[in-house]
C-alpha positions in Angstrom: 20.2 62.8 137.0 18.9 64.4 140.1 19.0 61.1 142.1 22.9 60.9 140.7 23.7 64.5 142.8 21.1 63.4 145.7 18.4 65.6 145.0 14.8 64.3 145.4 12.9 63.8 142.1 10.1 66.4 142.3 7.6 67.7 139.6 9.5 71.1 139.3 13.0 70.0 139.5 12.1 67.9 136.6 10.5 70.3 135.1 13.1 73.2 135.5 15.6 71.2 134.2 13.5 70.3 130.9 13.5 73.4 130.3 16.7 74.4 130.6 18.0 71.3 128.5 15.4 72.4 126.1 16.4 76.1 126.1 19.9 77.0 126.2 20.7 79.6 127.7 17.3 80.5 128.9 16.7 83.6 131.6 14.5 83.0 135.0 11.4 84.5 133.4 11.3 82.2 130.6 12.1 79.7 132.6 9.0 80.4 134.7 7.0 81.0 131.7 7.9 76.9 130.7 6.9 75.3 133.7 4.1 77.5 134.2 2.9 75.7 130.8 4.1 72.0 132.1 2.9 72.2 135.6 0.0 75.1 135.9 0.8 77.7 138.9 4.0 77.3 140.2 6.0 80.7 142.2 8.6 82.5 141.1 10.6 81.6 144.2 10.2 78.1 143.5 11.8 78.0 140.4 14.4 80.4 141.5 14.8 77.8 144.5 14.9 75.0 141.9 17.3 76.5 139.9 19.7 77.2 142.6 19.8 73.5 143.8 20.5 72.7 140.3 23.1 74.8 140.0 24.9 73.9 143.5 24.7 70.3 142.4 26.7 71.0 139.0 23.1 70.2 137.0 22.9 73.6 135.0 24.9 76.7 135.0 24.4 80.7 135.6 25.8 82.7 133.6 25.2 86.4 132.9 26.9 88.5 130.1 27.7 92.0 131.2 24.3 93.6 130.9 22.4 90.7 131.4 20.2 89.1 133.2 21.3 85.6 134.8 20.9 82.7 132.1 20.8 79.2 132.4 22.3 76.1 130.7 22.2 72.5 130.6 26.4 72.0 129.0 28.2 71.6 132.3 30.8 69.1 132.1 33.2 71.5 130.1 34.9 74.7 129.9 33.5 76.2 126.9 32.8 79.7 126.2 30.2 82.6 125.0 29.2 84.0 121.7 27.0 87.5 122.8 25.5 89.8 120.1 25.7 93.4 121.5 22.2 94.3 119.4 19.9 91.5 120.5 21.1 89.9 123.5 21.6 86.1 121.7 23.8 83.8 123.3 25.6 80.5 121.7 28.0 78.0 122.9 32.0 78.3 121.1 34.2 75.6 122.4 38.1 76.6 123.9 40.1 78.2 121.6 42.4 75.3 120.6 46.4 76.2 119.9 48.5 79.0 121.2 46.4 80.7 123.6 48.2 83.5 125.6 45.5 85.2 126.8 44.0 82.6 129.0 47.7 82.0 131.0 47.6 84.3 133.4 50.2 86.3 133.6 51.1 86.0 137.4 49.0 83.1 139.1 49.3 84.3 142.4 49.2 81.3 144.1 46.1 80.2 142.9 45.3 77.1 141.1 43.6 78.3 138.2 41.0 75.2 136.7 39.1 77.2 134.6 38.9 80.6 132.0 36.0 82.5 131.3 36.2 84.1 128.2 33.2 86.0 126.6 33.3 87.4 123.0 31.4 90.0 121.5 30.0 91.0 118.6 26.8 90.8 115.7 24.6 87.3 115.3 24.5 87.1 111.5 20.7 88.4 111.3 22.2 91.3 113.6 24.7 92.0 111.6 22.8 91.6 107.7 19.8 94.5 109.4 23.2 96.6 110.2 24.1 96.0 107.0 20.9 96.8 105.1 20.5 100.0 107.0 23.9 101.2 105.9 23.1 100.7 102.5 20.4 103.1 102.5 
């Protein structure tokens, strides 16, 4: 993978990016945290280094949620979208909304040649949401 984007195989690259396949949407710190336990002392700034190559090359992705700190992710090679619960911070993957989508044709393009929509929805994961639940029904 990172000889296919011309990036030198090194033993934090390789391990950044294990941990980002293995933690979706995983912030810096517990990014750190990973290859702290694969590799033994590694700085902050070279992960943060690491994970900026990765994302330049189209390896991972940044994204932060309103509110957020910047996560990471391993899907790149589509457009797909953000589940974010507003009580705990958990993020998962939703594929584009298939059929009649208004919303995501802009109105007036101006000019630009639009390639991609980012679309974030909101709301309570199910545990989230059964907690909310239970403490109603007190």
């Amino acid at each position: 993978m990172l000889r296919g984007v011309a990036l030198r195989v090194t033993r934090p690259r390789v391990a950044v990016l294990s941990a980002v396949h293995d933690r979706p949407h995983a912030d810096t710190d517990s990014i750190i945290r990973v290859v702290r336990e694969d590799l033994g002392e590694v700085s902050h700034q070279a992960v943060y280094d690491v994970l900026r190559a990765l994302t330049t090359a189209g390896l991972v992705r940044r994204i932060q949620p309103t509110g957020s700190v910047a996560r990471y992710e391993s899907r790149v090679a589509d457009n797909h979208h953000h589940l974010v619960c507003r009580s705990c911070g958990a993020i998962v993957d939703v594929d584009c909304a298939v059929g009649t989508t208004p919303c995501l044709t802009a109105s007036d393009d101006h000019g630009f040649a639009i390639d991609e929509a980012e679309v974030t929805y909101w709301g309570l994961c199910p545990d989230c949401s059964t907690a909310r639940s239970s403490e109603l029904t007190r």
